[in-house]
N, C-alpha and C positions, 0 to 999 in steps of 0.2 A: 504494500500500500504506500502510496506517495501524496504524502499532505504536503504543503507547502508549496516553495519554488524551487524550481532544479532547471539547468541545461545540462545537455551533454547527449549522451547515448544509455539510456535503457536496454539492456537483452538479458531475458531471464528465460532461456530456451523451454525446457518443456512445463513451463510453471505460470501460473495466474497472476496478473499484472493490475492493480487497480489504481485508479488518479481519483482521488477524494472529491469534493465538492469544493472544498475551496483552492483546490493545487491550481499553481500555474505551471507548466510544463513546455520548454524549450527542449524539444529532444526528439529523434527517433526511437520509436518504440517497438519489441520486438519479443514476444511470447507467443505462448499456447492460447491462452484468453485473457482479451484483455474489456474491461468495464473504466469508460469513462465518466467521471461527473463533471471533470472542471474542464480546467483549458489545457488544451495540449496545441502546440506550435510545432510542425512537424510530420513526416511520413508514420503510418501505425500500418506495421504489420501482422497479423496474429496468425497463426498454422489452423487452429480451429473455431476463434469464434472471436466476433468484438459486438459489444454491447456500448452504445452512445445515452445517455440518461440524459431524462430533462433537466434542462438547463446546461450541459454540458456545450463546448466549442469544440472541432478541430479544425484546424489551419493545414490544409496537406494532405499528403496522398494512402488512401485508404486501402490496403489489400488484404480477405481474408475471405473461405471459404463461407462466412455464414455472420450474415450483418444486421444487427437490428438498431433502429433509431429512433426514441422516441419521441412525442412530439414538445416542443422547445428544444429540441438539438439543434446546432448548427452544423454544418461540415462547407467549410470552403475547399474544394479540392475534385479526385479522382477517385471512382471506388473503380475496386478490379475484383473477381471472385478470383480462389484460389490465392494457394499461398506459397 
């Protein structure tokens, strides 16, 4: 779980990735599943699933076999299935 602000680069290969509600997030992102609440700035990649929550941003390019986004999500960007 990532409260707070962070840059850099996230990869937590075969494990669950979560950005809190209030995180800001400068970073490519790179897990198994990953659930967004806050902001993320940045490509997300996930292998099996990403979850966007209301009120949640991402800035960037989206690729992951199985996407849901609920309504108040933002995504400026690209989605791709697969991962």
């Amino acid at each position: 779980v990532i409260d707070g602000t962070f840059e850099g680069t996230i990869e937590v290969g075969d494990h669950a990735l979560t950005i809190g509600p209030g995180a800001e997030v400068k970073a490519n992102l790179v897990a198994k599943t990953i659930i967004i609440h806050g902001t993320v700035v940045g490509n997300v990649t996930a292998s099996e699933r990403l979850d966007l929550q209301a009120g949640s941003s991402v800035n960037g390019n989206i690729k992951a076999p199985r996407f849901a986004m609920a309504d108040g999500a933002l995504l400026k960007g690209t989605v791709a299935s697969g991962a």
